[in-house]
Each structure stands twice: as C-alpha cells, then as structure tokens.
C-alpha positions, 0 to 999 in steps of 0.5 A: 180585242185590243183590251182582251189582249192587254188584260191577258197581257196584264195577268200573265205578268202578275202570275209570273210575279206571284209565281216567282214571289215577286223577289225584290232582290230581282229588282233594280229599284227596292220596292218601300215595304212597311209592317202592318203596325207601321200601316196601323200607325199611319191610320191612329195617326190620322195621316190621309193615306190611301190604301189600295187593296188589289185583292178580288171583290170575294176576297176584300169582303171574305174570311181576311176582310179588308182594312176599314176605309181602303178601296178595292181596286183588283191588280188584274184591272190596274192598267184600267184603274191607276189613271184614278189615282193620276192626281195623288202620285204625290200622297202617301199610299199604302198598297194590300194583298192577301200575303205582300206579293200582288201588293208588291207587283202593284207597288212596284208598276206605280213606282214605275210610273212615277208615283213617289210615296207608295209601299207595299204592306209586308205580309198582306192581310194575313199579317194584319189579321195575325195582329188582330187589327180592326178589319170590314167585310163590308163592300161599302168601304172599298168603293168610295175613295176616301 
C-alpha cells in the first residue's frame, strides 16, 4: 500500500509540473537546459553521456523514436530508479521527453538530489526529430546502460 501511495504521490507531482509547463521561472534554482544540437555535439564528440529518456515504453519506440544509445527510465517510476544512477551523480547526463517539460521535472529532482552534471534537452523529441537527427525505435538500446 506504502509504494501504491508514493507512486500516486509521484504522479500527481509530475501532472502538476507538466500541467504548469514546468516554468522554470518558478524555480529557485534555473534547471541547465541545452539544444538538441548541443546533445547531437555532446554524442559526435564521443563524451560518455548518459542520456535518460523519461518517456513510456510506447513512446521510447513509437513515431518520435528515441535517440540511439539512451536508456529509458520512465519519470513515473524515478523514485524507483535514480538509485541506479547513485554512482554517476558526477558524469555528465542529458535528460529527454517528448516536448522538454517531464524531462525538465525529472532534471530538476536529480539536481535536487545532488546530481551536479545533469540537463534537460529544450523541446524533447520533438525538437530533435524537427533536425532530423538519427533516432531507434528499437526496445534494445533503452534497456542497457551504456
């Protein structure tokens, strides 16, 4: 019952940030935001980022695709799943939604939680998709950490 309530708890957060547009003017602390070409850089450059898509399973492999190599970890489930993450609070880590703003929640609660070198990719999938950047619609690439 515990984990049903803190899930629901969990959710209802993420709907009010979504709802609200996660306006970063709001915050104390401005949330790193970078372009998708600044991500595409980060990727060509070979700099051994990790990039969490916080999308659904249907939506990491559906019309928008993912970007090849990130992992999915949906924003629903990151009290569950940012203790994965506990020994990279330090590498540098790129975080992706459809549009910027569940990525935006998510980058804001591991900022939160003293990871130091996370950001939010500013318009999603979508955006990266309007550059016609390289995407999967492959479930493999999202399960492994790279």
């Amino acid at each position: 019952m515990r984990l049903w309530v803190k899930k629901l708890t969990t959710t209802l957060v993420i709907l009010a940030a979504v709802l609200t547009g996660c306006e970063q003017s709001q915050s104390k602390e401005q949330i790193a935001d970078l372009s998708p070409s600044d991500v595409k850089n980060l990727i060509d450059q070979d700099r051994q980022v990790l990039i969490i898509d916080v999308r659904t399973p249907v939506e990491f492999t559906g019309e928008l695709g993912h970007i090849p190599g990130s992992v999915l970890r949906p924003v629903q489930e990151i009290e569950e799943w940012i203790r994965e993450f506990e020994d990279r609070k330090d590498q540098e880590i790129v975080v992706v939604c459809r549009s910027g703003n569940r990525s935006g929640y998510a980058t804001k609660y591991l900022q939160n939680r003293a990871f130091e070198n996370v950001s939010n990719m500013r318009g999603g999938m979508r955006a990266w998709n309007k550059n016609k950047y390289p995407v999967s619609r492959e479930i493999e690439g999202g399960e492994v950490l790279p």
